[in-house]
N, C-alpha and C positions, 0 to 999 in steps of 0.2 A: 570625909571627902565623898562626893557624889559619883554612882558608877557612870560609867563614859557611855553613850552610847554607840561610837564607834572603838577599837581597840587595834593594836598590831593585828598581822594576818589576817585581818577580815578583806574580804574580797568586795570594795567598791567600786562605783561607776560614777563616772564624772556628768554632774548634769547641767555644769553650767559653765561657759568658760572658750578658751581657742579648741580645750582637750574635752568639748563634748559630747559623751557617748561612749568617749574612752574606759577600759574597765583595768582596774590592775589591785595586787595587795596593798594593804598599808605596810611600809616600811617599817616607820618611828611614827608615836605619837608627839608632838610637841607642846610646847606649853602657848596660850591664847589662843587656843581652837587651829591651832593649824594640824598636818600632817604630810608627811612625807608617802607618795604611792609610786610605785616599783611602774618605768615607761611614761609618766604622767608629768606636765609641767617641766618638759625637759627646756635649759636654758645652758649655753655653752659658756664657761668662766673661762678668763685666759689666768693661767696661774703661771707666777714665777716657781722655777725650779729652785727646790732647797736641798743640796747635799746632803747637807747632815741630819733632813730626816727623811732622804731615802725619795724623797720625791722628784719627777722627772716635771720640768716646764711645759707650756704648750694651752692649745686652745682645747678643755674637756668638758663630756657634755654629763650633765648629772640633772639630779629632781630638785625642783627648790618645791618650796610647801606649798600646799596647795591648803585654803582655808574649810574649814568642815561644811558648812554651808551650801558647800558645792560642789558636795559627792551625797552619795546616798548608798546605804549597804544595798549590795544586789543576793537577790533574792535566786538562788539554784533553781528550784520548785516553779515559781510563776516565770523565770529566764528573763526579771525587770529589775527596774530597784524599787524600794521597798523603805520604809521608816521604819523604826527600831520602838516599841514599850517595852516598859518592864512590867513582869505579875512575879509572884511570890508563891515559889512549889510549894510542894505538899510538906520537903524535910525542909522549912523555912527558910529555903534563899532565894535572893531576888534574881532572876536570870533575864535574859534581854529575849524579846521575840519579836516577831515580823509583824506588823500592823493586822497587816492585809489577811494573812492565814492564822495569826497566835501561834503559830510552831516556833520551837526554840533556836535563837541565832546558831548556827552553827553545829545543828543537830543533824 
């Protein structure tokens, strides 16, 4: 399997969409390029309440996914976003870095 180049906790900014400009973590990654980000794509469900598993009824507001495409990892350093490569350290693992500087994601 090929590494991601976005991941949980990485800190994106939304660059395309009603939420653009917005920045927030990734929650979950999901499967077909989507992800869930913490503030982002907020959409309100009306949920029926279920006793018996503890759930209350009502109109609640949460994240639906938002697709990869249209976030980009934001970069600390330059205070933008930034696209993701991979290079290959010196003790041979592939790590992800910032296009723009080659510094390491998350470093």
């Amino acid at each position: 399997m090929a590494m991601s180049k976005i991941k949980r906790d990485d800190d994106v900014i939304v660059i395309a969409g009603k939420d653009k400009g917005k920045r927030g973590k990734v929650i979950k990654v999901l499967e077909q390029d989507r992800l869930i980000v913490s503030g982002v794509q907020m959409i309100k469900k009306h949920q029926k309440p279920n006793p018996q598993a503890g759930v209350v009824g009502g109109i609640i507001e949460r994240e639906a996914p938002i697709h990869v495409s249209n976030v980009a990892i934001y970069n600390a350093q330059s205070n933008r976003a930034d696209r993701v490569g991979f290079k290959i350290s010196e003790d041979n693992q592939k790590v992800r870095v910032f296009k723009s500087s080659g510094e390491p994601v998350g470093a």
